[in-house]
N, C-alpha and C positions, 0 to 999 in steps of 0.2 A: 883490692883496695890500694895497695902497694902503684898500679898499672895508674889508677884514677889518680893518685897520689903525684906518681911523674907525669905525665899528661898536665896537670895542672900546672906543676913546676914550669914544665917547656911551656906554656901559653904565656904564664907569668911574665916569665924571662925572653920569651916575645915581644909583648907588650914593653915591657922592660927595654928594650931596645928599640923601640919605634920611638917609645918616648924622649929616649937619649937623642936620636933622631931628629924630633922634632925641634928639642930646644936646642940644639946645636944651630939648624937653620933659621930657627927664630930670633936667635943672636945676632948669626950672619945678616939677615934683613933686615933688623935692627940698626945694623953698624951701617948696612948697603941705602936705609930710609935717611939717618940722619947726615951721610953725604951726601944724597941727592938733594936732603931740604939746604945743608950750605949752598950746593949750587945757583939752587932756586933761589935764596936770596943774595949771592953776589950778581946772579942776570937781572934782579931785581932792581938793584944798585947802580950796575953798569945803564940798565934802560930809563933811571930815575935819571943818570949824569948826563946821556945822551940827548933827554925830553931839557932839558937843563938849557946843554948849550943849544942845541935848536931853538930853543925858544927866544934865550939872545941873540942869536944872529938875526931869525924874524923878525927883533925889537930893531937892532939894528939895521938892517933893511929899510924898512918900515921908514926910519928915520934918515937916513943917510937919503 
């Protein structure tokens, strides 16, 4: 019983540390997701200002 007893303990305390494991990295990807989404929306921004002035030069063009 004793033997069944630690056996159990070490699986626990396995499991136990996978879990530490896993929310650690799910932190990390957490933290790694929401810099990528800022990036995504300053390319966002840069590509809104870009379509921006292209489109007045166009006008310009056009006109001139």
């Amino acid at each position: 019983m004793v033997n069944e007893l630690d056996a159990l303990h070490d699986k626990l305390q396995a499991i136990h540390a996978v879990l530490e494991s896993l929310r650690r990295e799910n932190l990390q990807l957490r933290t790694q997701l929401a810099s990528s989404e800022q990036q995504v929306q300053a390319m966002a921004q840069r590509i809104e200002q870009a379509s921006n002035r292209l489109e007045t030069l166009l006008q310009q063009a056009h006109h001139g």
